[in-house]
C-alpha positions, 0 to 999 in steps of 0.5 A: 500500500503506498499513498502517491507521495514520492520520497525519493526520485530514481534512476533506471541505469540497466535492464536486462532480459530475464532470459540467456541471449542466444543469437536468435533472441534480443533484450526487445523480446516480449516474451521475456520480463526484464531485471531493472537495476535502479540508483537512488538518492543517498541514505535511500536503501538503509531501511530497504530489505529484500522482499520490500515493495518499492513502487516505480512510477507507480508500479509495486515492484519486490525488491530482489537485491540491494547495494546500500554502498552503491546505491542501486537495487534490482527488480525484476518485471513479468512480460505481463506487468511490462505489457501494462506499464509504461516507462519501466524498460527506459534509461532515466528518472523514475519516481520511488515510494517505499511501502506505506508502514502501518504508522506513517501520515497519509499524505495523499490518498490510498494507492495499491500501486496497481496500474490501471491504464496506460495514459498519453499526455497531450499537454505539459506546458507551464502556467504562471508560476505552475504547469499543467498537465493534460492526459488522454486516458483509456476509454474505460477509464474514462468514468473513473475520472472526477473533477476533484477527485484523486488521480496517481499519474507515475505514482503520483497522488494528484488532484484532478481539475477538469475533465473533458469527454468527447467522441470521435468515430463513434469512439469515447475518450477523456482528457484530464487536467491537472495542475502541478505545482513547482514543489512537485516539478522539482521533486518527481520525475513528472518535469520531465514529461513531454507532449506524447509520453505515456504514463502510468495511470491508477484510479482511486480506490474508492472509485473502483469499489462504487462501480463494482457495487453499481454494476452489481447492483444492475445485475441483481435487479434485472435477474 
């Protein structure tokens, strides 16, 4: 459990395939999870132990071993989680949340570091001293998404402002907004961002349990 609040801002340094490279099979093979080795932030690892969840943009990840001297830790990532995720088999920044310990402030809102969706970013440009970011997500995210309400973009727990539907081609989609403030921008790797990425997309707990009850609900009634 985590609560979309980054302690720490990483960095993905090697992937490599979870298999023996022969001449006939490359790194790109997507039959074939990954092994991420990841940098951290100084002092990052002294209360990391094997086992331990780390969520990397978003994604729970296990921690399979840990160089305190080096700063750096493995993960190790199904084909499975690499098909619904984004971002995790690129050299570069990654936002890091430890699990959330049973004493610890919930800063944010509750994440499981699930990703539900895949999201594209439409929009990142600033706006007077903050920037806005806009996000094209899944149709079938689409109904998840509320003005006000919590979002995780990356593993960031983030406040959505506006919430546009639209069709085209007889097809729905939903853009959202969100505005993120300079402390946010210098303190995750969501500065980074560029028109056309794709980012990590969870939706808020509460939210998936009210539509489960609501289908329900439906199917009761017409039985």
């Amino acid at each position: 459990m985590f609560t979309g609040i980054i302690t720490g801002v990483g960095r993905i340094v090697a992937v490599h395939p979870l298999h023996a490279i022969s001449s006939l099979e490359t790194s790109t093979d997507a039959s074939f999870g990954k092994r991420l080795t990841i940098s951290t932030p100084s002092a990052y690892l002294d209360d990391v132990g094997l086992g331990d969840s780390i969520a990397i943009n978003g994604a729970c990840m296990t921690v399979t071993s840990f160089d305190i001297a080096a700063n750096q830790f493995t993960i190790d990532i199904s084909a499975e989680s690499l098909l619904k995720t984004a971002g995790l088999t690129e050299l570069g920044t990654v936002n890091l949340e430890k699990a959330l310990r049973a004493n610890d402030r919930l800063g944010g809102h509750i994440v499981s570091g699930h990703v539900d969706g895949v999201g594209h970013v439409s929009f990142f440009e600033p706006v007077g001293e903050s920037w806005e970011l806009r996000i094209t997500c899944p149709a079938e995210l689409g109904k998840f998404m509320a003005y006000k309400g919590s979002i995780t973009v990356n593993g960031v727990s983030l406040t959505v402002n506006r919430v546009v539907d639209s069709a085209s081609n007889g097809k729905l989609s939903t853009e959202l907004s969100i505005n993120l403030i300079p402390h946010t921008i210098e303190n995750t790797a969501l500065g980074s961002l560029k028109a056309g990425a794709s980012v990590n997309l969870e939706i808020d707990t509460v939210a998936r349990y009210v539509e489960r009850m609501l289908s329900f609900e439906k199917l009761t009634i017409k039985d």
